[in-house]
C-alpha positions as CSV (number, residue, x, y, z in Angstrom):
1,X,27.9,-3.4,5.7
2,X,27.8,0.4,5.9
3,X,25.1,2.4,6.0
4,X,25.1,6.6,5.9
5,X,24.5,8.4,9.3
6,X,21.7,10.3,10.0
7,X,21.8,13.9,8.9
8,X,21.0,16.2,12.4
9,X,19.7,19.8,12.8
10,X,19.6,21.1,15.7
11,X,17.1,23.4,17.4
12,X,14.1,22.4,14.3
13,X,10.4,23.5,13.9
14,X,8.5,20.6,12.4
15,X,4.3,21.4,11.5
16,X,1.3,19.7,10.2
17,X,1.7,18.2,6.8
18,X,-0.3,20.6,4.0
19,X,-1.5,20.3,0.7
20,X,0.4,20.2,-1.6
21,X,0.7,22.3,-5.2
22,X,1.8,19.4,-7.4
23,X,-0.9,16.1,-7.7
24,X,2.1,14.4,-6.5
25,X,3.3,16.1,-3.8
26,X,3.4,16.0,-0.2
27,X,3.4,19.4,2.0
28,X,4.6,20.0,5.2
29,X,5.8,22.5,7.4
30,X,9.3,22.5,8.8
31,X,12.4,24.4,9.7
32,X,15.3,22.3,9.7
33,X,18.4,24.1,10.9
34,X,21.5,22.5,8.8
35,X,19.7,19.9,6.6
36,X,17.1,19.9,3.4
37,X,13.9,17.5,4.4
38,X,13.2,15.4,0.8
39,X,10.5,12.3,0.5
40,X,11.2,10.2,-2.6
41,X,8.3,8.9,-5.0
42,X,8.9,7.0,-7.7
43,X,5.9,5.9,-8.6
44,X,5.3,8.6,-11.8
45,X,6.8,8.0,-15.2
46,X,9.7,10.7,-14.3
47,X,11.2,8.1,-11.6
48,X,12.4,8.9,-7.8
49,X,12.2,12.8,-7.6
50,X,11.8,14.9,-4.1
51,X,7.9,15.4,-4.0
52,X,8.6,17.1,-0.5
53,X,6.9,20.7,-0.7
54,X,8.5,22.6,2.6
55,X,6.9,25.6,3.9
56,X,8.1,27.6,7.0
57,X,6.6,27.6,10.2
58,X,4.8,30.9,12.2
59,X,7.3,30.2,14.7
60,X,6.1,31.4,18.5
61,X,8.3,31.3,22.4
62,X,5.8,28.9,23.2
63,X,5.7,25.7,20.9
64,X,6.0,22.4,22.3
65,X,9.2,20.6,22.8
66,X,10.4,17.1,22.2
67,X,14.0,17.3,24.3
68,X,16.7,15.1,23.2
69,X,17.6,13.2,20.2
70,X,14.4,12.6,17.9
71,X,14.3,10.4,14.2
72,X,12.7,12.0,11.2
73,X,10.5,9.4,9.9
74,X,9.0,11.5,7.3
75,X,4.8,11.6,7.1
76,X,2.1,10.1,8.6
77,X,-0.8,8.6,6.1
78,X,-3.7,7.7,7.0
79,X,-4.0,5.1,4.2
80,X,-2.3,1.6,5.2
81,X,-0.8,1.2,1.8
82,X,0.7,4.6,1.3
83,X,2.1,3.9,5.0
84,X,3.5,1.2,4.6
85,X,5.1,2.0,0.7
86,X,6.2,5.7,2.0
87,X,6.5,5.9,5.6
88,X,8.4,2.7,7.3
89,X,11.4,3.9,5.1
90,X,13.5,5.5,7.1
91,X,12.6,3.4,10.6
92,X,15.6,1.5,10.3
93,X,18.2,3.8,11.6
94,X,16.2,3.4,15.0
95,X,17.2,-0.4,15.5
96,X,20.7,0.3,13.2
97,X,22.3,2.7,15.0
98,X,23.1,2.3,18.7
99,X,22.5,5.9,19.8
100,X,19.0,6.5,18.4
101,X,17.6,2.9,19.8
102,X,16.2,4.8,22.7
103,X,15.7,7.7,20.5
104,X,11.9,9.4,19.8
105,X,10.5,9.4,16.4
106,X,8.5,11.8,14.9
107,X,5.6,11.4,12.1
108,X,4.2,14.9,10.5
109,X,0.3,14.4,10.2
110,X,-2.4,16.3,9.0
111,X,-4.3,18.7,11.9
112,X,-5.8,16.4,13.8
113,X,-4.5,13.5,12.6
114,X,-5.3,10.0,14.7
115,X,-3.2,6.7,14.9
116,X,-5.0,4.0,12.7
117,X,-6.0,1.3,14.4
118,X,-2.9,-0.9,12.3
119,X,-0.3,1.7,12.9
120,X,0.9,0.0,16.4
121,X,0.9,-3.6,15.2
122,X,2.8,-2.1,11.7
123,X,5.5,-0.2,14.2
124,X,5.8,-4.0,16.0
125,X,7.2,-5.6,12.9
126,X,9.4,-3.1,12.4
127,X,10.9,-3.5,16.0
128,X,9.8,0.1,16.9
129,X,7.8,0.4,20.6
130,X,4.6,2.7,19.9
131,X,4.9,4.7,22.6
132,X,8.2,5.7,21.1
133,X,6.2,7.6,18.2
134,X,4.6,11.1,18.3
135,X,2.9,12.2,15.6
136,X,3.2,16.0,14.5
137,X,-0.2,17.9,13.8
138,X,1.0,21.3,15.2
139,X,3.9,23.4,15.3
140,X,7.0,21.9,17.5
141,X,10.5,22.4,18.2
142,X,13.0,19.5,18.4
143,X,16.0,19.9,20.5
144,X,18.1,17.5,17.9
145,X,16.4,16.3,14.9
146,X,18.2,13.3,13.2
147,X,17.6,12.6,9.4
148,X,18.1,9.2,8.2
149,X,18.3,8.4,4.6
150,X,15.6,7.1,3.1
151,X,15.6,3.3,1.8
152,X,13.2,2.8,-0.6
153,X,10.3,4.7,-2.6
154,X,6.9,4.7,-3.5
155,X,6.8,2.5,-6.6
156,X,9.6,0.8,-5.1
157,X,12.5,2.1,-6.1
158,X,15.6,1.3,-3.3
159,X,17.3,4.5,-2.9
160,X,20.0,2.8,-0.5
161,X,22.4,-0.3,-1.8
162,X,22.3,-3.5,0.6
163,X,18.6,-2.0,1.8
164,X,17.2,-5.3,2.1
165,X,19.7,-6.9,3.7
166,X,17.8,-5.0,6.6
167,X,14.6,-7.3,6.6
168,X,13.0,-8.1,8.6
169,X,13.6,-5.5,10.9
170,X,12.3,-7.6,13.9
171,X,11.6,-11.3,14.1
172,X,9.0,-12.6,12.3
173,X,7.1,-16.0,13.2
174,X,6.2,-18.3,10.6
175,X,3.1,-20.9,11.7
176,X,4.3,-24.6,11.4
177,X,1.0,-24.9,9.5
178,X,1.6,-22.0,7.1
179,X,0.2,-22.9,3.9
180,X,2.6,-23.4,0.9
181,X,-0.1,-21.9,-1.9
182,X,-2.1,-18.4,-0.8
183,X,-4.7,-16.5,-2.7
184,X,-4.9,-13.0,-1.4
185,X,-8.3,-11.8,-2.1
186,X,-10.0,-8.2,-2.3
187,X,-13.7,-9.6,-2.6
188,X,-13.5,-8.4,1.0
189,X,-12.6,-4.7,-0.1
190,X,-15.0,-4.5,-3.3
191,X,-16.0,-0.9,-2.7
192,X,-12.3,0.4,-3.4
193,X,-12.2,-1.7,-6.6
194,X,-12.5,-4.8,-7.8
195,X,-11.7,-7.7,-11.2
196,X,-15.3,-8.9,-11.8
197,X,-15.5,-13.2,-10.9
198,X,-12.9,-13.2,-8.5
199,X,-15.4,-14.5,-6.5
200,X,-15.2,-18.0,-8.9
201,X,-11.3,-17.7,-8.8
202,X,-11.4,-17.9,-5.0
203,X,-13.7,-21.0,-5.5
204,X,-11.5,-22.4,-7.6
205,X,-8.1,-22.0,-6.0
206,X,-9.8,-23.2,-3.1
207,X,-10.5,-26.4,-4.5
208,X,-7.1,-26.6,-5.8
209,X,-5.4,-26.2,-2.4
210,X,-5.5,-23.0,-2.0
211,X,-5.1,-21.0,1.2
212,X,-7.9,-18.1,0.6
213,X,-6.7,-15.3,2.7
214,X,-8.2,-12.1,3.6
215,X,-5.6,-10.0,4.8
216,X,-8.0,-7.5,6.7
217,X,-9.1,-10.0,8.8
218,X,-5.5,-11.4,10.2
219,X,-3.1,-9.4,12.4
220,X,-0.9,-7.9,10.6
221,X,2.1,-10.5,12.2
222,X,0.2,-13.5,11.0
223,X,-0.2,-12.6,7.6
224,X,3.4,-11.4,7.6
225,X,4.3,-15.0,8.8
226,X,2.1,-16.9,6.2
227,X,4.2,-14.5,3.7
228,X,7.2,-15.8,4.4
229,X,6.0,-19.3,5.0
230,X,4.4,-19.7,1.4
231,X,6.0,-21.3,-1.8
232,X,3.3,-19.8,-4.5
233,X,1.1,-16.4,-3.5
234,X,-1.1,-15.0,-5.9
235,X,-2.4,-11.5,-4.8
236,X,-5.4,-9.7,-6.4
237,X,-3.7,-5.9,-6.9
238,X,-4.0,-3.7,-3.8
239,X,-2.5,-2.5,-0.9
240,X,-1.9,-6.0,0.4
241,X,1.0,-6.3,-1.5
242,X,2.6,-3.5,0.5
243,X,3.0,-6.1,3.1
244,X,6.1,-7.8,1.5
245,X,8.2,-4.6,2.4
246,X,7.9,-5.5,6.2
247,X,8.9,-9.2,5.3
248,X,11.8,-8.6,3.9
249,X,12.9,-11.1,1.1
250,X,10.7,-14.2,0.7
251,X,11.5,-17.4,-0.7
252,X,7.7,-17.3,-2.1
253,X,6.9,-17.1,-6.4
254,X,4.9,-14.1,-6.5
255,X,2.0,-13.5,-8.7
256,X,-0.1,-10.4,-9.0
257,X,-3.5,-9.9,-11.2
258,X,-3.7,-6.4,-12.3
259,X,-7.0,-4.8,-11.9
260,X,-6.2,-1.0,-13.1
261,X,-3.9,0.7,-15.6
262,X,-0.5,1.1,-14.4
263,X,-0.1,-2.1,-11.7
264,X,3.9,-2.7,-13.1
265,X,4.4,0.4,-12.2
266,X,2.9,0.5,-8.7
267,X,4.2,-3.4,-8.0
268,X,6.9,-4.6,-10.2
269,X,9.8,-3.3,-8.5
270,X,8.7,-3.8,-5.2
271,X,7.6,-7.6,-6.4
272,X,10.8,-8.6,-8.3
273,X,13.1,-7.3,-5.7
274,X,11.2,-9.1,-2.5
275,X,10.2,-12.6,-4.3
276,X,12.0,-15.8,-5.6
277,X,10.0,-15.4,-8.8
278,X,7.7,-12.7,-10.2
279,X,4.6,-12.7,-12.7
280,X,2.2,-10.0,-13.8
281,X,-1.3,-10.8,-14.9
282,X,-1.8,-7.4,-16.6
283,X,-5.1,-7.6,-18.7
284,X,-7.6,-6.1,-17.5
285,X,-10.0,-3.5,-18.7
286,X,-11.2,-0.9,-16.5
287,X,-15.0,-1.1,-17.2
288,X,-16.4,2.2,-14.4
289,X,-16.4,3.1,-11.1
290,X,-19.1,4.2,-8.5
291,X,-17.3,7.2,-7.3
292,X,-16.1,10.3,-8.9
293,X,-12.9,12.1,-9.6
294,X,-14.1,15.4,-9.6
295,X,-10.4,16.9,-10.6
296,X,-10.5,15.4,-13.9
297,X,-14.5,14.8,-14.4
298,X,-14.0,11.5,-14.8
299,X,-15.2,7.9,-13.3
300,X,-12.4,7.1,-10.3
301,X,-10.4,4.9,-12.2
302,X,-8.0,3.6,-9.0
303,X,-11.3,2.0,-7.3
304,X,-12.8,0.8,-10.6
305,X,-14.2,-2.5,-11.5
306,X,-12.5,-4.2,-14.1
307,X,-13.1,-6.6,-16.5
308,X,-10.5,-10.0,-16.7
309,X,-10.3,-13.1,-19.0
310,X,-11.4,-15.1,-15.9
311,X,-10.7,-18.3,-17.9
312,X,-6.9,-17.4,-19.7
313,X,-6.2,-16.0,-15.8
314,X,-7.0,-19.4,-14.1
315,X,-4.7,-21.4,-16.7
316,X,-2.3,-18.6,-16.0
317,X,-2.3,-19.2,-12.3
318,X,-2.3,-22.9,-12.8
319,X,1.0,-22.8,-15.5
320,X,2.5,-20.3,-12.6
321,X,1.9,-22.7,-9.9
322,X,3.0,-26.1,-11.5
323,X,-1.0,-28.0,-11.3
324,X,-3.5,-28.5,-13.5
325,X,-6.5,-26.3,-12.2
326,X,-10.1,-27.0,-14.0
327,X,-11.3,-23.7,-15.8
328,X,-14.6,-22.7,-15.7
329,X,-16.8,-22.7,-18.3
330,X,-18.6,-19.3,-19.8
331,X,-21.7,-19.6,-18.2
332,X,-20.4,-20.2,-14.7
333,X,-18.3,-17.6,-15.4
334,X,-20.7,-14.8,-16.9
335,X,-23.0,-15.6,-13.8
336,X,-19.8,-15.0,-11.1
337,X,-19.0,-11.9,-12.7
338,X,-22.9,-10.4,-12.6
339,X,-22.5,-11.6,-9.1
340,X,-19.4,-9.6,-8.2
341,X,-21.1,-6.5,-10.0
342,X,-23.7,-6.9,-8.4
343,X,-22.1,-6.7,-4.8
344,X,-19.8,-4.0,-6.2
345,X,-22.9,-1.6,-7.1
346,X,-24.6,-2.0,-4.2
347,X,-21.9,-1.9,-1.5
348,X,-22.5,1.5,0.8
349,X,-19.1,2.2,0.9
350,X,-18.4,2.5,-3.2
351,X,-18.0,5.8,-3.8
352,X,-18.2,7.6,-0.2
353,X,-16.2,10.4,-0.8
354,X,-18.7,11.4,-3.7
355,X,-22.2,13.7,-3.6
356,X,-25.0,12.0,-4.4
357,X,-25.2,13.5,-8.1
358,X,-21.3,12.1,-8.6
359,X,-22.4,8.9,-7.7
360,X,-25.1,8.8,-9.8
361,X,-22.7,10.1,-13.2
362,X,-20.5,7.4,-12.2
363,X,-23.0,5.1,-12.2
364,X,-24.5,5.9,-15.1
365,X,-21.4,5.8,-16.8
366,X,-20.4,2.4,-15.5
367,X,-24.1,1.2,-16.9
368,X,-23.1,2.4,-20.2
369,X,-19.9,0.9,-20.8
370,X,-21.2,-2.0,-23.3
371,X,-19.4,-4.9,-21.4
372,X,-21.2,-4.4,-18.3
373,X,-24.5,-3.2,-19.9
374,X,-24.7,-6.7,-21.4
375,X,-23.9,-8.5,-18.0
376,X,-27.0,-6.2,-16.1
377,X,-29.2,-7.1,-18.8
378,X,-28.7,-11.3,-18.7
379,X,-30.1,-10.4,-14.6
């Protein structure tokens, strides 16, 4: 199985990743002797397209140099989900290709950029050393830049044939006590958006048999084991997901509940490819959110609560999974889902990168939606 050499330029000026002109975009300064940087999204209605905004560098005698051979691995997000959908991509031609296994690898970062506290244990299960990784927040030139292709793209489009065949990338352990049925929650992670009574769906899986896992709290390694250890994984929508794209291919059916407009096309294609067997629970209503999107003067729909057919989802799961599961009745179910508002309203976090008068329009309009009015006024 062949895969395409890295591109090289020699003698390059990489920067500090920028803002970007187009909502989509990414922007970063470079020079690049020889070859055209691109980073491939696909997660827009237009498909994979170069979102990659280049600008040149100021230049100067006295940048800082990285000598030797060096791998373009594209940006550096902060975010663990965008990292892990965007930026692990191209980190295969360091274990693939015999002359770059010894090879640096550079990241473009915003100014002043810092290394998440998941970004070594991430590089681990891609076989990668940390201290092989500089990331770039300022002007420097690289004595031999290699470009490798990129594999796949946000929204999970592959962009290389025989991509997978990759995975894992380095060895991953399965427990001899994985559990065969998982429930990956977010009720951990209810600031950034959450389906209300998935609380009582924990409850009940639990009962069922099972595993209740909140990926936040596991090293990353352990959760990737339990991944590829499982026979039936339901995951709440989120960035979680992103962890099947350092697994690799699972033997795992794979079940996601939608919580926002637009989950097939964040997950589908990276679900369907990776899992034995793919569902999509996609109907929920976005009732309001506690933060504000002041670009289009609107509640911030991607950290929303949402409203879900708590009782069609749990036969759903149990039809998915092959065993009967008990459904709640309304009124168990009405009171789980004031709980999780509740909890959702009054976590600190909800809305952080708001003012004080956005959060209270987005909460005012969250009070007003009609659904959620009638659960805050059975308190």
């Amino acid at each position: 199985m062949n895969f395409p050499k890295p591109e090289v330029s020699r003698d390059a000026v990489l920067g500090p990743l920028t803002a970007a002109q187009h909502p989509s975009g990414v922007g970063c300064v470079a020079e690049t002797p020889g070859v055209t940087l691109t980073h491939i999204r696909a997660d827009t209605p237009e498909g994979p397209i170069n979102r990659l905004e280049l600008h040149p560098p100021e230049g100067g005698a006295d940048l800082p140099f990285v000598s030797g051979p060096a791998i373009w691995a594209g940006p550096y997000f902060a975010h663990f989900g965008h990292m892990l959908a965007e930026s692990i991509h191209r980190l295969w031609a360091a274990r693939y290709f015999l002359a770059l296994r010894d090879a640096r690898i550079v990241f473009q970062a915003m100014p002043g950029a810092v290394r998440r506290p998941w970004f070594d244990a991430m590089l681990a299960l891609v076989g990668i050393a940390p201290e092989r990784v500089v990331l770039i927040d300022r002007e420097t030139r690289i004595e031999e830049l290699h470009v490798p292709a990129q594999g796949r793209a946000l929204g999970g489009a592959l962009l290389l044939p025989d991509y997978l065949s990759l995975f894992p990338l380095a060895p991953i352990d399965v427990p001899a006590d994985a559990p065969k049925r998982l429930y990956v929650s977010r009720t951990g992670y209810t600031h950034s958006g959450i389906y209300l009574g998935e609380s009582l769906v924990e409850r009940v899986l639990a009962h069922a048999g099972f595993a209740i896992v909140h990926p936040q709290d596991l090293p990353l390694a352990t959760f990737a084991g339990m991944l590829r250890g499982a026979e039936t994984i339901v995951f709440a929508e989120g960035s979680a997901i992103h962890n099947l794209e350092l697994t690799g291919p699972i033997a795992a059916r794979v079940m996601v509940i939608g919580r926002r407009d637009g989950m097939r096309r964040k997950f589908a294609a990276i679900v369907t490819s990776l899992a034995r067997e793919a569902a999509f629970f996609a109907q929920a209503r976005v009732a309001g959110s506690m933060g504000w999107d002041r670009a289009n003067d609107q509640p911030q729909l991607n950290v929303a609560c949402s409203i879900v057919p708590i009782a069609t989802l749990v036969e759903a799961i149990g039809a998915f999974a092959g065993i009967d599961i008990p459904v709640p009745d309304d009124v168990t179910i009405r009171a789980a889902m004031r709980e999780d508002l509740t909890r959702y309203m009054a976590d600190p976090r909800a809305g952080h990168a708001s003012t004080e008068a956005e959060r209270a329009k987005a909460r005012a309009a969250l009070q007003d939606n009609p659904e959620i009015k009638a659960l805050l006024e059975s308190l």
